[in-house]
N, C-alpha and C positions, 0 to 999 in steps of 0.2 A: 065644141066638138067638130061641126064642120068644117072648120080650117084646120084640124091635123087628118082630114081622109085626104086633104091637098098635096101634105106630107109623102114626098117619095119614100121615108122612111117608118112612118106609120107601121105597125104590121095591124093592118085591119085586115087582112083576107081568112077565109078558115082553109083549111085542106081542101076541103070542097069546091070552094068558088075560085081557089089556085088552079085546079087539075079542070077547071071548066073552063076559067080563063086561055089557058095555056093548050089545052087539048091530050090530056096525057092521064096517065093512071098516078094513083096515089102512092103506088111503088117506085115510082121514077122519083118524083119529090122526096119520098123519105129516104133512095140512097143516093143523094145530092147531101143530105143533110150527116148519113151516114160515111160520107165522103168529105168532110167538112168544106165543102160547095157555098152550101148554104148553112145560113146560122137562124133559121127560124125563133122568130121569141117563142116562147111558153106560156099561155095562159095558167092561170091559179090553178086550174082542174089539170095541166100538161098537156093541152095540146096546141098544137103548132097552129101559128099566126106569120101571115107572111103578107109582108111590104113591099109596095108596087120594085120598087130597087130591086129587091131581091128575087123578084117573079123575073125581072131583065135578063137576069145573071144566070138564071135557067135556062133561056132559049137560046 
């Protein structure tokens, strides 16, 4: 498990620890995604998983 959080493509982040990382609201991420910007993976429950790459591609 530890060597895919190494993974730039990993999506280990939740929305939460994305918009803390980054500094921003959880509305900015979702119309990045709503923008096809960003392709967030989907966890089983639907919600969004985002990998360091794609946190890049935000700022």
């Amino acid at each position: 498990m530890l060597e895919r959080l190494d993974d730039e493509d990993f999506p280990a982040l939740t929305m939460g620890q994305a918009t803390e990382l980054l500094g921003v609201q959880p509305a900015f991420l979702r119309s990045l995604d709503a923008a096809d910007v960003l392709h967030p993976h989907r966890s089983t429950g639907g919600h969004r998983r985002y990998s360091r790459r794609q946190l890049a591609l935000a700022v």
